[in-house]
C-alpha positions as CSV (number, residue, x, y, z in Angstrom):
1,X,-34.2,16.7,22.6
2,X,-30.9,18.7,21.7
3,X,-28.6,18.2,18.8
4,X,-25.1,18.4,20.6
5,X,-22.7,19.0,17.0
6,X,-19.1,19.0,16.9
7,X,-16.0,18.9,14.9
8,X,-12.9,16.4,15.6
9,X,-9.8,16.6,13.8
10,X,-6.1,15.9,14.5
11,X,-2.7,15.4,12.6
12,X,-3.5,11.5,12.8
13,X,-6.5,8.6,14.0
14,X,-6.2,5.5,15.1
15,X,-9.1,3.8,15.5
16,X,-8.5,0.1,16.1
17,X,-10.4,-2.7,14.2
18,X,-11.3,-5.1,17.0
19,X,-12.0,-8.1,14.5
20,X,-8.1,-7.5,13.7
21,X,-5.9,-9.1,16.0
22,X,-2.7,-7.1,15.9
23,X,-5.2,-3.6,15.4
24,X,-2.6,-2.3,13.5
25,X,-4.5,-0.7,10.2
26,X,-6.9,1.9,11.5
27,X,-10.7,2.1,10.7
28,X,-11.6,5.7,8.7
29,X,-13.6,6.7,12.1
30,X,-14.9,6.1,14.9
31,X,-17.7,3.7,16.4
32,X,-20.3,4.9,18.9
33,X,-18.1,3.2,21.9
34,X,-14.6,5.4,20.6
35,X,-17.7,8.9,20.2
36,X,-19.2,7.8,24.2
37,X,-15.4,7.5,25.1
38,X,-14.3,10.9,23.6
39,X,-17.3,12.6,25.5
40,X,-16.6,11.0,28.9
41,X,-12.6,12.0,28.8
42,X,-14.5,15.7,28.2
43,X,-17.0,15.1,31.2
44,X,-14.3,13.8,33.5
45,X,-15.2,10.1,33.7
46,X,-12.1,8.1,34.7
47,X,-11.5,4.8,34.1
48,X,-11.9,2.6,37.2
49,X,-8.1,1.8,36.8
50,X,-6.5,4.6,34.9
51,X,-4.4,7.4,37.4
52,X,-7.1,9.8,37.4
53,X,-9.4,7.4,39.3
54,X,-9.7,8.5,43.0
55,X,-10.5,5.8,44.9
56,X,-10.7,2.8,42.6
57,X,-11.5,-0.7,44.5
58,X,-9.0,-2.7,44.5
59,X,-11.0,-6.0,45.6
60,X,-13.7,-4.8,42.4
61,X,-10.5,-4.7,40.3
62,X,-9.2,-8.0,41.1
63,X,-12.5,-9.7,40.4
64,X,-13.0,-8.0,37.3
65,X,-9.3,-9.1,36.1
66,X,-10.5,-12.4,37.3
67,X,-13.2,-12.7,35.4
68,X,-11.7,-11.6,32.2
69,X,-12.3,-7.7,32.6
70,X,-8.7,-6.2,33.4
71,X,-9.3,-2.8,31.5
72,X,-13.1,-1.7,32.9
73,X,-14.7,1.2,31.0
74,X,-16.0,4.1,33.5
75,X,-19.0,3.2,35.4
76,X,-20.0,6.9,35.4
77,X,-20.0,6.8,31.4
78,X,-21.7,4.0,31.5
79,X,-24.4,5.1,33.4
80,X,-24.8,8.3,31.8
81,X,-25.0,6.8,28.0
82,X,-28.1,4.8,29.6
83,X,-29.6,7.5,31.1
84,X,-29.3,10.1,28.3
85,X,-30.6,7.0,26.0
86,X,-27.1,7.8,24.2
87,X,-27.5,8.3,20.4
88,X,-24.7,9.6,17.9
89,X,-24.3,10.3,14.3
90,X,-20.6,10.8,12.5
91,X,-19.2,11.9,8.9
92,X,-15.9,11.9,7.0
93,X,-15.5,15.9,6.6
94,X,-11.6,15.8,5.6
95,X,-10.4,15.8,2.3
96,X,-9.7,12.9,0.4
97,X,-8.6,9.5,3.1
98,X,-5.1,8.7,3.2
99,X,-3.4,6.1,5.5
100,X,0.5,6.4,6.4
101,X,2.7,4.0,8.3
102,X,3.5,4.8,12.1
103,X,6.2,3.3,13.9
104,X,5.7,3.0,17.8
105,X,7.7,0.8,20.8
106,X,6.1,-1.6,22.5
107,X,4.0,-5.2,22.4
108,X,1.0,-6.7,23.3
109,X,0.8,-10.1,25.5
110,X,4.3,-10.8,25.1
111,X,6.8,-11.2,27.9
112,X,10.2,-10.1,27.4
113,X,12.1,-7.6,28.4
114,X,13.3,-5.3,25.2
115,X,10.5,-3.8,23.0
116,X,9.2,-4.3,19.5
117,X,8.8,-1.9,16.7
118,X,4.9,-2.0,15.7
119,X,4.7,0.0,12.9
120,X,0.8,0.8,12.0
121,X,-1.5,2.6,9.7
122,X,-3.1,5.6,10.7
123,X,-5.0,8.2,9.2
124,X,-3.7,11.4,8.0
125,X,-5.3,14.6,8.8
126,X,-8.7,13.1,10.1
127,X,-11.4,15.5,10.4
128,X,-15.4,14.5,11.8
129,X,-18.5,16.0,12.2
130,X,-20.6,14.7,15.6
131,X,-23.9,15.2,16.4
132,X,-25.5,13.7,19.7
133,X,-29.4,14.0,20.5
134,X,-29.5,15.1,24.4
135,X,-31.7,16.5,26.3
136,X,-31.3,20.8,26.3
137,X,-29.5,20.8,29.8
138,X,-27.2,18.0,29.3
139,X,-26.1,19.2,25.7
140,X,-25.3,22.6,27.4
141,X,-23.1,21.3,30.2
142,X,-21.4,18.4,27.6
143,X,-20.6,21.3,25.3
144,X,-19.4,23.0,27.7
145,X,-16.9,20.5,28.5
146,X,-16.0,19.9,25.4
147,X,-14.6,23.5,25.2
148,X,-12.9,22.9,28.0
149,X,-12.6,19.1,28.9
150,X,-11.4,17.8,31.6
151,X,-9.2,15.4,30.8
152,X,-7.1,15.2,27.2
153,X,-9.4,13.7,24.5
154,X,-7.5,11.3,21.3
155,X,-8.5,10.1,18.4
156,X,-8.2,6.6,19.2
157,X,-5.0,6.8,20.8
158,X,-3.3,8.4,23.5
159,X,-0.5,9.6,20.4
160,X,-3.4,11.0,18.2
161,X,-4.1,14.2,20.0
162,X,-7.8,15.5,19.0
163,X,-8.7,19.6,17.9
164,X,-12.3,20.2,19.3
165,X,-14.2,23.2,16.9
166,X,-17.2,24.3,16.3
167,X,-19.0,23.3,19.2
168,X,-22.9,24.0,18.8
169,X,-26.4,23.3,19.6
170,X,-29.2,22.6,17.1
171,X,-32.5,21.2,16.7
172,X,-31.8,18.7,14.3
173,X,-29.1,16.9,12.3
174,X,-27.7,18.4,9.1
175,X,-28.6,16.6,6.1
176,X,-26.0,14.8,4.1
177,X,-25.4,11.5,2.2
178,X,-21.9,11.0,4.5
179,X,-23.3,10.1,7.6
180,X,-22.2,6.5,8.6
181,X,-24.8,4.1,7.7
182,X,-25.2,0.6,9.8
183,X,-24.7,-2.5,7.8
184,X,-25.6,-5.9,9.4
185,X,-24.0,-8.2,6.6
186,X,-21.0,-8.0,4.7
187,X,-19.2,-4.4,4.5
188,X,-17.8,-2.5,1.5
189,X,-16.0,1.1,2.1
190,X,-14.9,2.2,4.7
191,X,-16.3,-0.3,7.3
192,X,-15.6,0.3,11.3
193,X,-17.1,-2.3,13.4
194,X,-20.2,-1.1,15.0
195,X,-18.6,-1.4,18.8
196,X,-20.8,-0.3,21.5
197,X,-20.3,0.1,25.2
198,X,-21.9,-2.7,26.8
199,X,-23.6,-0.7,29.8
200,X,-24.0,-4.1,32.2
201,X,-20.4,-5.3,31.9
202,X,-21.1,-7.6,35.1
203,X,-23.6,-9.6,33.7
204,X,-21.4,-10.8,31.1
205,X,-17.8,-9.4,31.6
206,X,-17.3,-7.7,28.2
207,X,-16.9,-4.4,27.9
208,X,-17.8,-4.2,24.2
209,X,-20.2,-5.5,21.5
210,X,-19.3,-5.9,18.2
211,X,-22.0,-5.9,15.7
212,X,-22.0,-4.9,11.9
213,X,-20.4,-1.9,10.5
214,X,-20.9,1.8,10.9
215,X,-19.7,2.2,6.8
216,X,-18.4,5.9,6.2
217,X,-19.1,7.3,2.9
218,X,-16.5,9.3,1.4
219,X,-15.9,12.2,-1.2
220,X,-15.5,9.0,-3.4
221,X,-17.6,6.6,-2.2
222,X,-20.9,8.9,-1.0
223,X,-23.8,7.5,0.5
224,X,-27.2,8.4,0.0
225,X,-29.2,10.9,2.9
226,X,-30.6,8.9,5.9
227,X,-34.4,9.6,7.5
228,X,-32.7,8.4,10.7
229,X,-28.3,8.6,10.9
230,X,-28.5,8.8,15.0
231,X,-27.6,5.5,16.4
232,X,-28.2,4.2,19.8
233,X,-24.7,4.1,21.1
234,X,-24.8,1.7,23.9
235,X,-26.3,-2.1,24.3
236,X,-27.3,-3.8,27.5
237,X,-26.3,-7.4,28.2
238,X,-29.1,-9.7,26.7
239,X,-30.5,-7.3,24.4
């Protein structure tokens, strides 16, 4: 295997809490579903009901909606996280975190005609280091796209625009104590839910699974240096 590394950084992230119901105060980075999700946007995989989608079925879509899946995740990403047995690492590499208010239009599940002002909390000047185990070929032509992706890649959110650098290929993972860590129990830090895609979303019509914390160490808060800081990225139904 092939250590696919990368830097992300933007002028803002937001990445979501999904154990937050208004998802209003962004997480310090990324979980392996938001890193898969980045990576497919680069690789081309549309979402079955987004406008780059070709030929989407319309029947599949309405019995997805029906059964509780309106917004499915690609089933070409999904496919490809099994088949490459999908496995990431991430770090904090910016300065110091800071979090400033961001005022956008718009509301969630609420029917009226005029728009609210949601103000939320992103982070300022986010900066990542990625590495992915593939096999050589397939961390050759994801890199690849990642120079040059095919569709625009976010930090979270279509307004947090992400700056790709320092694309490279490796045999192993730098070591350092800010790698994200998994924590099963109670989180302290910088905690973001350890969301996975869920690559049978039929079986049980989620699209995610929710389980611990990825914690990110940070300039103030460092970690300690893993044996191990890939994680599998994706979950079957079941498991």
């Amino acid at each position: 295997m092939s250590i696919l590394i990368f830097e992300l950084a933007g002028e803002m992230a937001m990445w979501r809490n999904v154990y937050e119901s208004m998802g209003s105060y962004s997480c310090l980075g990324p979980a392996p579903g938001n890193l898969a999700g980045v990576i497919g946007a680069a690789l081309g995989f549309a979402s079955p009901r987004s406008q780059a989608a070709e030929k989407p079925d319309a029947k599949q879509l309405k019995n997805w909606d029906k059964a509780g899946l309106p917004w499915p995740v690609s089933p070409e990403l999904l496919a490809w996280e099994e088949t490459n047995d999908f496995h990431v690492a991430c770090r904090w590499i910016g300065k110091f975190p800071k979090r400033v208010p961001w005022n956008i239009n718009g509301c969630k599940e609420i029917n009226r005609s005029d728009n609210l002002r949601l103000q939320q909390q992103v982070i300022l000047d986010p900066a990542y280091e990625v590495a992915v185990a593939l096999p050589a070929d397939e961390a050759e032509r994801v890199a690849a796209a990642l120079r040059k992706p095919a569709f625009p890649l976010c930090l979270g959110a279509s307004f947090c625009r992400a700056i790709v650098r320092n694309v490279r290929i490796g045999e192993s993972v730098p070591e350092s104590p800010f790698w994200a860590f998994r924590a099963d129990g109670g989180a302290l830090g910088e905690a973001t839910p350890f969301s996975r895609h869920i690559v049978n979303p039929g079986s049980c019509f989620e699209r995610i699974r929710s389980d611990g914390y990825w914690i990110y160490p940070t300039p103030d808060q460092p970690g300690v240096i893993a044996a191990e800081p890939l994680a599998r990225g994706w979950v079957r139904a079941g498991e």
